[in-house]
N, C-alpha and C positions, 0 to 999 in steps of 0.2 A: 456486422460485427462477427468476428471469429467464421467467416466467410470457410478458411481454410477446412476447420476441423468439420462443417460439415458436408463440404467435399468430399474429405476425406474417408465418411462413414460410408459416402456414398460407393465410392471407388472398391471401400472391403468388400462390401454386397457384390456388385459389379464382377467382381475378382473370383469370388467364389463361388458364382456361377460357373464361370470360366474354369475351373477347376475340375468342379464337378464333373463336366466333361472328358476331362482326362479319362484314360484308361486302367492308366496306375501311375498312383501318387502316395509319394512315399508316405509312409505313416510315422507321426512322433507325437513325444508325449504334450504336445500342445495343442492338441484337435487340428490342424492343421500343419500341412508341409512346415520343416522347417526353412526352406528356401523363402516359400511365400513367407512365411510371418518373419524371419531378417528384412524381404522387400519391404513389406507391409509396416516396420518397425524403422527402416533406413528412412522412408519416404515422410514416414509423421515426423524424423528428428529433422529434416531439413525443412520443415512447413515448420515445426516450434522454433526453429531459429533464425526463419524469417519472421516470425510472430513476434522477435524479440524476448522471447523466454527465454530461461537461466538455463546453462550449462547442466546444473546438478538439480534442476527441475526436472527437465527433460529424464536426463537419467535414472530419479525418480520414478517417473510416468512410466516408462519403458521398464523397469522393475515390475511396477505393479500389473502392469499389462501382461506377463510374463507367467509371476504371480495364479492370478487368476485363470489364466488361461490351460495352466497344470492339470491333467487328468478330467479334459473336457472332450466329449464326444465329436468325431467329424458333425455326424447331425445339428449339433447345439452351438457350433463353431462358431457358423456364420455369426449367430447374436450374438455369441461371447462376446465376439473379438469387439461388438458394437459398445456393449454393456459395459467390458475392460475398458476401453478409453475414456469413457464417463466416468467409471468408479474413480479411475486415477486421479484424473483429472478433478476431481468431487474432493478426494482425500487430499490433495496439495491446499485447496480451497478452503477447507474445513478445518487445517492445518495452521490457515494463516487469522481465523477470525479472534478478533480481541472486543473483551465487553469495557468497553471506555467507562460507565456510568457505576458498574458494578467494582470496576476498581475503586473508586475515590469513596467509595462508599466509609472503606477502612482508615482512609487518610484524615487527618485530624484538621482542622481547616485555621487560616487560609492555606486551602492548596494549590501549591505553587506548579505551575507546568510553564515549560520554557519549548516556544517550537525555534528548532531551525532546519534550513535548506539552503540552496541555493537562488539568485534573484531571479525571476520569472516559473518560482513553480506553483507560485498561488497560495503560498505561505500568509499572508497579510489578510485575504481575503477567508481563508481555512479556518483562521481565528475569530473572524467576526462571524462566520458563520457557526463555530462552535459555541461563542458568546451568547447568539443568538437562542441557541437551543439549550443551553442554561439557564439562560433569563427564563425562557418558556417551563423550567422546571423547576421555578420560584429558588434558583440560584442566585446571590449578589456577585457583581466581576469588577475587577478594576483591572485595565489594560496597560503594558508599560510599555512604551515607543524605544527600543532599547534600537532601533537601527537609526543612529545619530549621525551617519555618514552620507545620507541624501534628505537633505528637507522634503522632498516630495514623497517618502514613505511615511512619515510623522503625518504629512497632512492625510493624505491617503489612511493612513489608522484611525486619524481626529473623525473624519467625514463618517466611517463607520460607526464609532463610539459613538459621535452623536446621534445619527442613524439610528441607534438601537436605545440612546439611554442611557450610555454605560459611561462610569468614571473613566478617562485617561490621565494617566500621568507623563509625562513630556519634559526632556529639558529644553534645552537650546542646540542648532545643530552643530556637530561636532562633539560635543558634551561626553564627558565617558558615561558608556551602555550600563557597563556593572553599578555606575550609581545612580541610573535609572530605573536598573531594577532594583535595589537596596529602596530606594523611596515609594517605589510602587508598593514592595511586601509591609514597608513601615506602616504605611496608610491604611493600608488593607488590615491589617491589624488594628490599628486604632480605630478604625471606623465597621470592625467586626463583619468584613465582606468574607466570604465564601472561596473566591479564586482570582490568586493572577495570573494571568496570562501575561507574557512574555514575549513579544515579539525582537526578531534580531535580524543583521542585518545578511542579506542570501552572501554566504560566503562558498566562493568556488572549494571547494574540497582539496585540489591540490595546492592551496597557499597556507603555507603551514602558519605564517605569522599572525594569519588572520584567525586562524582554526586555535590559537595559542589565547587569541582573545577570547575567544569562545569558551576557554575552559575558563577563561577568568569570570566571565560572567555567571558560571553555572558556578563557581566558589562560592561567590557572594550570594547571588539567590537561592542555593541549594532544594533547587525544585524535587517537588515531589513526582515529577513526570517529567522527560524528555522524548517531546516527541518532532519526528523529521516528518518534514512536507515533501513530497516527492512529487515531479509531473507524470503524468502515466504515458504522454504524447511522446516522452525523451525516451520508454523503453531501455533499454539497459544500461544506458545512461546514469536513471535514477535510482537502479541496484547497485550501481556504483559508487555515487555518492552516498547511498545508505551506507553501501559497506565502510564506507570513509570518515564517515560523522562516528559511527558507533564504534569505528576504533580509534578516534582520538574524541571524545565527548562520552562519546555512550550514548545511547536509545533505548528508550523504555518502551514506544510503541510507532507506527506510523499512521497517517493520511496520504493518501492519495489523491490526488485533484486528475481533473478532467477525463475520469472515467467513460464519460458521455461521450465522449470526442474521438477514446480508442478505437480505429478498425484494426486494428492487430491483437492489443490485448494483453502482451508478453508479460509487461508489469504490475498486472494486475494479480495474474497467475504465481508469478514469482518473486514477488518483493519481499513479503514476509516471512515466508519460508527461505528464501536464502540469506537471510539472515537472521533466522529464527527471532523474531519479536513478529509480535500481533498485529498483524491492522485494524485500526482502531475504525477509521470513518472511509466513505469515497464520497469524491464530490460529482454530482451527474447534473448539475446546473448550476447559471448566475446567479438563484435567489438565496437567499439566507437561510431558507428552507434546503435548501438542494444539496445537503450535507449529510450522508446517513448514515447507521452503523454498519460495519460491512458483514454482508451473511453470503456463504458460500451460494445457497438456493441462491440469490439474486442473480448471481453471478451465473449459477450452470443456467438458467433462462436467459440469460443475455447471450452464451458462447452456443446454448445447443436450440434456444428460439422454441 
């Protein structure tokens, strides 16, 4: 994983050996040639955008690498330049962390959270895995099957619910979503649970009709959280789609699934931050367990090993 960046440390060092041998090299205010650190700074943009990182990430990173590098000695260079790609790269990260537990803490209960995405980002399963880690924190949940357009996600949600224990509510397929979730918050209410969750059906982001239902349902449930499932395997794909839910819905925060699975990484780097909302969770396995809060450290040990 993130194969690239530490190549790419390796090649500074490399380089700056290389360097050193010169006989004269110009001098500027970045401890290093400005010729080398343009190369040095061209060659990381073209590895971040095979990595699937955002445009205005990158540009970021390359600030801050910039940044840091101001009124730093030839001597100290070589590390900088090592240390600059980590800080940046740390501060994009640190950037994006959202504490999911410590929000709702304010919220008045039942609190309402509505996920959506698109079909196969692992939406369906995100919830039962956050289900799961409520339960575990003597939370009550009732779950509302609001994606009425294929009977095989209803059952797919039923198998989890039961799975874990937890109430669903369910209409018949086809049924309107919005008054799946109205019946789910009723219930939840009356029987003094803790949270509903919300599931809906993966709407492609450029079908506006469908994205038009989507506001409908977020009227009538008026959750206290909307949060987008994102795959991290679709890479900028899924900043796409973020970008697209939060401007006709809105987002409160996100998940990411299949973190485990990224060798590139891009979206994991860049989701949050370009779109400025928190990432809330990553998902880095099958089990109901394998759902966590996301923390920048996790992530620089996964990219720099």
């Amino acid at each position: 994983m993130f194969k690239f960046l530490r190549r790419k440390l390796k090649e500074i060092k490399e380089a700056e050996k290389e360097e050193e041998k010169e006989e004269e090299i110009k001098k500027s205010r970045f401890g290093i040639s400005e010729k080398k650190l343009e190369e040095l700074l061209w060659k990381l943009e073209i590895d971040l955008i095979e990595a699937n990182v955002a445009y205005e990430v990158i540009e970021e990173i390359k600030r801050e690498i910039k940044r840091k590098l101001v009124g730093i000695s030839r001597k100290e260079a070589r590390d900088a330049v090592e240390k600059a790609i980590k800080d940046a790269i740390y501060n994009i990260l640190k950037k994006s962390e959202g504490d999911f537990f410590k929000e709702i803490e304010k919220i008045e209960k039942p609190i309402i959270v509505l996920f959506v995405g698109v079909n196969g980002s692992g939406k369906t399963t995100a919830i039962a895995k956050l289900a799961y880690h409520l339960k575990n924190k003597g939370y009550s949940c009732v779950i509302a099957a609001c994606d009425t357009f294929r009977a095989g996600a209803i059952e797919q949600l039923e198998k989890h619910a039961n799975n874990l224990g937890i109430k669903m509510i369910k209409h018949d397929f086809g049924a309107d979503p919005a008054a799946v979730a109205y019946d789910a918050i009723e219930h939840a209410k009356a029987k003094h649970k803790d949270f509903v969750l919300i599931d809906t059906a993966g709407r492609m982001q450029t079908n506006i009709n469908l994205m038009e239902e989507m506001k409908k349902i977020k009227r009538v449930a008026k959750p206290h959280l909307t949060i987008f499932v994102g795959d991290a395997l679709t890479g900028n794909d899924a900043i796409e789609q973020a970008r697209r839910f939060n401007e006709y819905v809105g987002i409160d925060g996100i998940i990411l699934t299949k973190v485990d699975a990224d060798a590139k990484g891009g979206a994991s780097i860049s989701i949050a931050y370009a779109i400025k909302k928190p990432l809330y969770f990553i998902g880095i396995g099958q089990g109901y367990e394998d759902q966590i809060p996301f923390k920048a450290e996790w992530m620089m040990e996964k990219i720099f090993g």
